[in-house]
C-alpha angles and dihedrals in degrees: 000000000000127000089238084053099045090047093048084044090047093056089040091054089052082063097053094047091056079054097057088255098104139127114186130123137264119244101264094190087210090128119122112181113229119245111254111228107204123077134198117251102221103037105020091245120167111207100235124032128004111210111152117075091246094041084047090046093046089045086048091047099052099047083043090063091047095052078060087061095250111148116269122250131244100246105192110244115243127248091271138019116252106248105228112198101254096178114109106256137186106238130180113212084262090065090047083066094044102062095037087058084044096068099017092233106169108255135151095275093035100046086155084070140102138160115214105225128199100201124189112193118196098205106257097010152061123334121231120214107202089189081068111021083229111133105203134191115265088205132045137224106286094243139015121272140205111239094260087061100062104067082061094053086041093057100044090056086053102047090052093042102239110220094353096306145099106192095082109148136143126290131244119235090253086057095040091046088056086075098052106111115202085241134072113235110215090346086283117090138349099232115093122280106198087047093046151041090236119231121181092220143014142166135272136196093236121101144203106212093171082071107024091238133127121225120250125188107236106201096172103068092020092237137111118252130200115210126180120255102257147111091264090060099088120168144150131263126219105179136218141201131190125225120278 
């Protein structure tokens, strides 16, 4: 199966599980990041999870200089890359928390997080994280789409290889969480700014079937957010791929 049929298949599966007819997974919350190996030499930053006070404060300090618009810095990748889960998943708001307290990213509820990244950026194109192996979009669909929309987008991507690939699908909320900074960039939104074309909200692959809702990363207020599946529920979609 191609990347641009699996993507289309991915989005037309979201619909069916807000039917009853679904099949994806619970969230297990089994999942024990892996140590980086590697640390920064001015600040002590590890590429992947910060979890001690000194190792949270460095990782603040440093995406509070880059909201101010200072360069970022080169942060050494780890050993490995962390493995986020990238299957589509029903999640209840509780598991939202969950993974966000599983891998201590910095959101509105877990302001004692932060997530190290080790961004590559090709001018004018996708950004690499080496922490997680993902390549995202740096841009965003023009406008926001309702979810059966975005099979089409993804495909088209897909089809005219956007940025040299053709595995271009959405992201889950664990992926999606790896951008949040623990600053807000221009008061609007705490993804960076001077990597990516900002967006307050965008869509994930992840569902909440008790509810009938989607799931929709909400970086402006560094928070999940559940909509309900309708014509009315319109976001963007930054894309993701994971490495081959």
């Amino acid at each position: 199966m191609t990347e641009a049929r699996r993507a289309a298949r991915m989005v037309a599966a979201l619909c069916l599980l807000l039917l009853g007819a679904g099949g994806c997974t619970r969230c297990s919350g089994d999942v024990t990041p892996r140590a980086a190996a590697t640390a920064d030499a001015g600040r002590g930053l590890v590429a992947g999870v910060a979890r001690t006070p000194e190792e949270v404060a460095a990782c603040h300090a440093e995406e509070a200089e880059r909201a101010a618009e200072s360069p970022r810095r080169t942060i050494p990748p780890p050993a490995q890359p962390l493995h986020l889960r990238e299957d589509p998943a029903d999640l209840t708001l509780k598991d939202c928390d969950a993974l966000v307290l599983r891998w201590n990213f910095y959101s509105a509820k877990n302001k004692g997080g932060c997530f190290v990244n080790a961004f590559r950026a090709t001018p004018g194109g996708p950004v690499t994280d080496l922490a997680t192996g993902l390549t995202w979009q740096d841009t965003t669909s023009p406008e926001p789409l309702a979810i059966e929309q975005v099979g089409p987008y993804l495909e088209t991507l897909n089809r005219e290889r956007f940025g040299g690939f053709s595995n271009w699908r959405l992201p889950t909320l664990e992926e999606a969480f790896s951008l949040v900074e623990s600053a807000e960039f221009d008061n609007t939104t705490f993804v960076d700014k001077l990597l990516f074309v900002t967006r307050k909200e965008w869509w994930t692959s992840d569902v909440h079937t008790a509810e009938k809702a989607l799931w929709v990363m909400y970086a402006g207020g560094a928070a999940c957010l559940p909509v309900l599946h309708d014509q009315e529920s319109r976001y963007h979609v930054r894309a993701v791929r994971s490495a081959e």
